[in-house]
Steps between C-alpha positions, in 0.01 A plus 500: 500500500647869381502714788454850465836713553444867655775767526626627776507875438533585877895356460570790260329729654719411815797508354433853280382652853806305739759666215300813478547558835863438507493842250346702721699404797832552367336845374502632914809333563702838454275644780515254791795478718668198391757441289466491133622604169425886520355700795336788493634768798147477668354177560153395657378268789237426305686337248669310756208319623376443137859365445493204844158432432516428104858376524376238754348258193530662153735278428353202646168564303726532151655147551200376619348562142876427330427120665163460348580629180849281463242180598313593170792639339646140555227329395440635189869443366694263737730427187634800444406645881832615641605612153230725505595611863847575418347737185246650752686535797885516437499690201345757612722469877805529241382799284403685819774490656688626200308751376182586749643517841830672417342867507311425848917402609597868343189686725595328781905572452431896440230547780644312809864405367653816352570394147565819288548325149246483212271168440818356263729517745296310769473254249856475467574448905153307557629152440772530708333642782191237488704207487729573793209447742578182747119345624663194625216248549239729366548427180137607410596851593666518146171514345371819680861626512514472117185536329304714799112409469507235261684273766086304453671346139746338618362386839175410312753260286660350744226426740339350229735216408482298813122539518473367112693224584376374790137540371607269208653292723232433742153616317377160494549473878377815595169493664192652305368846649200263634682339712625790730207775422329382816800658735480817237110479585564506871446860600849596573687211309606714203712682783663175500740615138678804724662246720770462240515863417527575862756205542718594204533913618539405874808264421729709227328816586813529771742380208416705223298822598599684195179543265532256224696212640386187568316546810256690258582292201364166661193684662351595145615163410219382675277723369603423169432116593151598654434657143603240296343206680185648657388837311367321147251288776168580494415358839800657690384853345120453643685477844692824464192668395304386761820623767589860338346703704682235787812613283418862475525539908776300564656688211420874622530469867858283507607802225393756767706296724810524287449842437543530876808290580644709134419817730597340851844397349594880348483388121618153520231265315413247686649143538821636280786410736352360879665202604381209575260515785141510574507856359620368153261208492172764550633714286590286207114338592361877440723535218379112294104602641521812352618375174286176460151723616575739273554309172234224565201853548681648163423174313151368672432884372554473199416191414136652654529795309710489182451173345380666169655594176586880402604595126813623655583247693724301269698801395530550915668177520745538227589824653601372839833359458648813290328734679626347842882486382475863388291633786717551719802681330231720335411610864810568601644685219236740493482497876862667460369756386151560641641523845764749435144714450432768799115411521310265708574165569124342404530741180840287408344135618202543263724675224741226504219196514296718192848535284710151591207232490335683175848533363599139558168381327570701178869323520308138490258635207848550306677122626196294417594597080834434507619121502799572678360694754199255547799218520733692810187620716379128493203513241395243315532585127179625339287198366290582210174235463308483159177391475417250240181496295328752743580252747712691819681237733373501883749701706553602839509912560878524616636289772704596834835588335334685279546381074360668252253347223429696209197406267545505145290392201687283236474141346775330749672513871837622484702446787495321803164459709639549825311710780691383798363509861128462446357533828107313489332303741 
């Protein structure tokens, strides 16, 4: 019996939204008083609690919906799967690094560092100075220390290939979702998947406290394991709907809490270098509840709200990749130069978000016509469909890494027929 298959729409949406509001929180970044890239001479409290609170799972909710679209992503061309990784992923890593982050290096050199010379000669003395850097066992550091925000490709890459291969390797001894939905069902059983979190930040928390290294690596691990086993299953999405407004509390008053201990400690964020002690085990508890509440309301919302189809919402998809490796250059390039202007600092914030995000959308409008350009920001290559004899093939509307299909009318199909992570239930 043919079953009928329905898109899941509410995935894209997710992942459009989780990315989109990576763009806007880079965009304050310059006003709140942590580190970054470029500062502006005023910054904002304000910012700083939009900062600890969104900080505390916008990355978790991006590699949640990175797991479930590598499950379909592997499904729909395990022969070729980690070839297509490398093109998607690594590529992209590579040409960053070469070409994107390099100016970012230059802003931060002349505004905190003292460098005097043009853009050229940066260039010249960048190597050396990037690769004399000593992270001992935190290897991982050399993706943020090298390629700045798009640190996700690379740790996206690498957390996938154990996860591939153990799935392979134990699939057919895997229990079915049916088996363990009745501890999900339980009211608080779901609570059960931030043991590991918790686990994972309260043991190399102590280790490796810098941002990026594997105390935080192997915490979105799990969240990119909880995505790619459990998000493309109907039944274990009923029981986040029927707990997000469980999700939503836990989420907004442990945040609160944070925000306290953020203010309590004098600017340090919380759980970022306690040792071990009861202290670091509630802590790193706040910090994996925090995280796990607020992804799980995100996607029982939006798999509520958003499971529909928009005209734009293909085009949305192909944009987020490009648009993400750009983003963040574009905002502080032209921060440079915003916040060197004497007016207000809430005029600059929404100049900067109106000029950057708009900017970096007009630069992905440009990529997706160029084959080159598609190729190093990790799109697919534009597939062109013919219908035959009136007849148009059955296609899906985009899929959650975001290819392109164009319809044409002619007598044949030319080229190959391949739409990648199709995401249907």
């Amino acid at each position: 019996m043919e079953t009928k298959s329905t898109r899941l729409y509410y995935i894209d949406w997710l992942r459009i939204l989780a990315f989109g509001l990576l763009f806007v929180f880079h965009s304050w970044r310059p006003f709140d008083h942590f580190g970054w890239h470029v500062k502006n001479a005023e910054q904002s409290g304000f910012f700083d609690v939009l900062t600890i609170f969104i900080h505390g799972w916008r990355m978790d909710l991006i590699f949640l919906v990175s797991g479930v679209g590598t499950w379909f992503a592997l499904h729909s061309k395990s022969s070729s799967f980690f070839a297509d990784r490398i093109k998607r992923l690594i590529v992209p890593f590579i040409f960053g690094i070469i070409l994107i982050i390099p100016p970012q290096k230059y802003i931060e050199a002349v505004s905190f560092h003292g460098f005097q010379g043009n853009y050229l000669n940066f260039l010249a003395e960048w190597p050396g100075i990037a690769f004399s850097f000593n992270f001992g066992k935190s290897i991982l550091l050399w993706f943020g220390h090298l390629g700045a925000h798009i640190y996700y490709l690379p740790y996206l890459f690498v957390m996938t290939i154990p996860v591939v291969f153990l799935y392979k390797a134990f699939r057919n001894r895997m229990p079915v979702f049916d088996r363990i939905k009745n501890i999900f069902q339980h009211p608080w059983g779901v609570f059960l998947l931030v043991v590991p979190i918790w686990i994972t930040r309260f043991a190399l928390k102590p280790l490796f406290p810098a941002y990026t290294d594997w105390a935080d690596f192997f915490a979105y691990m799990w969240l990119f394991i909880y995505g790619f086993l459990l998000l493309k299953e109907a039944k274990f999405i009923d029981v986040i709907k029927d707990r997000k407004w469980l999700f939503l509390n836990i989420g907004l008053v442990l945040s609160v809490v944070s925000v306290f201990i953020f203010i309590s400690e004098q600017g340090k964020p919380a759980g970022t270098s306690s040792p071990y002690g009861w202290e670091q085990l509630l802590i790193t508890l706040v910090t994996a509840l925090i995280e796990f509440s607020w992804v799980m309301f995100f996607t029982a919302l939006a798999a509520t709200k958003l499971n529909f189809s928009h005209k734009y919402l293909q085009l949305a998809n192909q944009a987020v990749l490009p648009v993400y490796i750009l983003h963040q250059t574009v905002i502080v390039v032209i921060g440079y130069f915003i916040v060197g202007i004497p007016i207000n600092l809430w005029v600059k914030f929404f100049m900067l978000a109106a000029v950057a995000i708009p900017f970096s959308v007009l630069l992905f409008l440009v990529i997706r016509k160029s084959v080159v350009l598609r190729f190093v920001f990790g799109m697919k290559r534009k597939v062109t469909v013919y219908k035959r004899n009136n007849q148009l093939p059955v296609q899906p509307a985009g899929n959650a890494l975001g290819e392109e299909n164009e319809l044409k009318e002619a007598a044949v199909v030319i080229g190959p027929n391949d739409f990648g992570t199709h995401h249907h239930r």
